[in-house]
TORNUGU-538615 format. One record per residue: x, y, z of N, C-alpha, C in turn. Coordinates in steps of 0.001 Angstrom, whole numbers, padded with zeros to 6 digits, always signed. Example, Ala and Ser with C-alpha at 12.3 -4.5 7.8 and 13.67 -1.06 7.14 Angstrom:
REM residues 2
+013190-005690+007800+012300-004500+007800+013200-003300+007800
+012850-002250+007080+013670-001060+007140+012900+000030+007870
END
This chain:
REM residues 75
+133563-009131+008277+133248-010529+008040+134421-011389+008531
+134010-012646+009253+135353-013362+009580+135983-014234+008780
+137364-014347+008586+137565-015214+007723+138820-016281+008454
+139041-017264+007420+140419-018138+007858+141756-018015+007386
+141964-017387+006111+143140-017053+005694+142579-015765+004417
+144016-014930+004916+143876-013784+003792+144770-013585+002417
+144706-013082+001684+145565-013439-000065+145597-011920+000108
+146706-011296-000021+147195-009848-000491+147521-009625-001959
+146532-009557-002505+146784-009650-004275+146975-008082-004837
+147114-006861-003835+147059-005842-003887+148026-005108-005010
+147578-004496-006234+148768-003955-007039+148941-005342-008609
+148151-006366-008081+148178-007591-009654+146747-006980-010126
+147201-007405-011488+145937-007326-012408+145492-008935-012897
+144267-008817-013312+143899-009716-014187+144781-010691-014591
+145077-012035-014474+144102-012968-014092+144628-013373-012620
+146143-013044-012251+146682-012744-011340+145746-012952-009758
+144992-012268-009469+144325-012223-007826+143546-013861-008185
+142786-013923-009310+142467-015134-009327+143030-016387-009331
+144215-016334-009894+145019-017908-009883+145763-017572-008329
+145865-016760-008076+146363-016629-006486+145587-017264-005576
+143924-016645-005937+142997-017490-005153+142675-018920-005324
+142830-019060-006317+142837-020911-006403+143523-021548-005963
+144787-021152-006280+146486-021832-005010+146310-021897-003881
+145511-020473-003175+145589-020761-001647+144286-021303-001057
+143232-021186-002476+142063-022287-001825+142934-023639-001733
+143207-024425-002346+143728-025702-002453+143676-025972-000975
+144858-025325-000273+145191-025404+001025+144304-024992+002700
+143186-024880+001873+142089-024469+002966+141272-025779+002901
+140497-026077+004436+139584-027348+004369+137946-026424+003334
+137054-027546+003250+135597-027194+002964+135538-026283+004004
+134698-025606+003438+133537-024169+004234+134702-023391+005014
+136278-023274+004674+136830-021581+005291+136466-021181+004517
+137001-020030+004812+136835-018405+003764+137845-017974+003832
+138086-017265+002989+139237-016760+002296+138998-015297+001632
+139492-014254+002318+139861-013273+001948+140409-012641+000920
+140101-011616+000226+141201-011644-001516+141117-010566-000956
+141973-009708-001064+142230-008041-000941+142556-008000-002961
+142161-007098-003169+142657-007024-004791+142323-005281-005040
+142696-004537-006115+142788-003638-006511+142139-003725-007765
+142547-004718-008746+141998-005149-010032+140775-004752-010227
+140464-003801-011105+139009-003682-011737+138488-004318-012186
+138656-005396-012413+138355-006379-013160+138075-007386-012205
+138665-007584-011064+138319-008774-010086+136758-008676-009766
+136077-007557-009538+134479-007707-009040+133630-008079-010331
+134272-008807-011104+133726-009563-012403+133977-010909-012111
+135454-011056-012513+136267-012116-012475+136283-012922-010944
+136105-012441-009694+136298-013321-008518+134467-014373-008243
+134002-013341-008518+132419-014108-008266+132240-015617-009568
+132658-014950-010788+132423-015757-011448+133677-017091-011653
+134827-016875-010971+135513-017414-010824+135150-018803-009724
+133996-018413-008578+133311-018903-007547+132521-019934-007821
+131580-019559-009563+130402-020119-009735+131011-020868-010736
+132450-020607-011267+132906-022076-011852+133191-023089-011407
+133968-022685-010356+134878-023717-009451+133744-024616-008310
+133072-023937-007981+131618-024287-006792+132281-024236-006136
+132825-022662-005312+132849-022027-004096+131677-021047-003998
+131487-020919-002892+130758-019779-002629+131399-018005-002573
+130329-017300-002750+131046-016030-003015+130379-015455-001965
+130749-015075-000477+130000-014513+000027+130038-012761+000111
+130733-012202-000807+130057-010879-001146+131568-009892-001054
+131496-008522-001102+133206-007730-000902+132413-006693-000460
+133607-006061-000096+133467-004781+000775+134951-004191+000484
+133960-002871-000027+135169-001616-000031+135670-001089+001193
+137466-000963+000670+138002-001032+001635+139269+000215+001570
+138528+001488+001160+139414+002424+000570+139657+002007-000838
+141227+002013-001374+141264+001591-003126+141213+000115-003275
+141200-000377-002076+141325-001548-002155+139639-002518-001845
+139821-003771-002566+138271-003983-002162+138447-005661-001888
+137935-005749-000603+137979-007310+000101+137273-008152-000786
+137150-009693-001369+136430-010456-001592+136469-011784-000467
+135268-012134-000256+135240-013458+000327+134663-014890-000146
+134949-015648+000259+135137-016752-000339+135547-017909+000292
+133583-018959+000458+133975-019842+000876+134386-021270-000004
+135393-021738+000505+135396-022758+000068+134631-024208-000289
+134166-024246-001620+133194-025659-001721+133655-027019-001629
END
């Protein structure tokens, strides 16, 4: 999937990959995407619904070995 900027949250837990992703949304225009690399078991809970608070879009993750991509466009 293509994106515009990537977040290496690899090795944080909870709530961590998420307030990461909000900081570096800030700095993105409407409609990039944004990459989360995360490890967190907890992020394929926490990043989608993190999406449908804020009104970004979640356009979906992909496993990526231990690690698992999220994307995320900006609303």
């Amino acid at each position: 999937m293509e994106f515009d900027d990537d977040l290496d949250a690899l090795g944080l837990l909870c709530p961590l990959p998420v307030l990461k992703a909000r900081k570096r949304l800030k700095s993105l225009e409407k409609g990039q995407v944004l990459r989360v690399q995360a490890t967190d078991p907890a992020a394929v809970i926490d990043v989608p619904h993190f999406c449908a608070e804020q009104g970004h879009e979640f356009l979906g993750r992909e496993e990526n070995g231990t690690a698992t991509h999220y994307f995320i466009r900006k609303g």
